[in-house]
C-alpha positions, 0 to 999 in steps of 0.5 A: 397848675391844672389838676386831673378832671377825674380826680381833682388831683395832680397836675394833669400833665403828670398824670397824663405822663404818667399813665403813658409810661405805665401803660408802655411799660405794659405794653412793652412787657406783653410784647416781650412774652408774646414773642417768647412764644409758648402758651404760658407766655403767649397768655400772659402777653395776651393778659398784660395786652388787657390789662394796658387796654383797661388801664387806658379805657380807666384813665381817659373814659368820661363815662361816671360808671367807668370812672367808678371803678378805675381803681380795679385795673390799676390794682389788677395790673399790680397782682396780675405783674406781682404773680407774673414775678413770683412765677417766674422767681419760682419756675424759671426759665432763668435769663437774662431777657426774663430778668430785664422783664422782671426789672420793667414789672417791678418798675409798672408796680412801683409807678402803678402804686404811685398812680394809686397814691396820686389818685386816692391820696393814701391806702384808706383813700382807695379802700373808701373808694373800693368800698363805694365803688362796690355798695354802689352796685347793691344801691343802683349806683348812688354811691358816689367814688373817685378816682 
């Protein structure tokens, strides 16, 4: 079985799967509101296309410093989707292509926090990770994170 060359867990297949779907997933999301039109949709097509183009950059960059930090895209497509839902729970418009939206955000959530688990191991392994990732920027980059 081979494991993912970034984290050391993980078959690097799934990994490899999984990442695909999340990031069609986002994909697809942003299309859907930027075909909505409309400034609000238009911009947060425009932030789920950046957030797909970090999330990918993270997954597949063999630059250390990059690496570093590949837990900040994951955890900002989470809270970018998780506020998109909210949104819309509150604001509406109310049919059935924003339903079928919310239901492909809540998927990207429970698949991006999979990836999470997979990568950190448990919700302490990333905050050591967030911790190390972060004092590495006040020691010149000697601190030592995966993921």
């Amino acid at each position: 079985m081979t494991t993912n060359a970034a984290t050391g867990r993980g078959p690097a297949g799934s990994r490899i799967l999984l990442t695909a779907v999340i990031l069609e997933l986002t994909l697809a999301t942003a299309i859907i509101h930027l075909d909505l039109g409309g400034t609000l949709f238009t911009l947060n097509g425009i932030g789920y296309a950046g957030l797909a183009l970090a999330y990918a950059v993270a997954a597949v960059a063999p630059i250390r410093a990059v690496r570093r930090f590949a837990w900040l895209p994951r955890i900002g497509l989470v809270a970018y989707t998780l506020v998109t839902i909210g949104a819309y729970l509150v604001i509406g418009p109310y049919f059935t292509l924003g339903w079928i939206t919310k239901g492909i955000e809540a998927a990207i959530v429970g698949l991006v926090v999979v990836d999470l688990l997979d990568g950190y191991g448990s919700p302490g392994g990333l905050l050591r990770s967030v911790g190390a990732s972060v004092s590495s920027l006040f020691t010149g980059g000697r601190a030592q994170a995966h993921g």
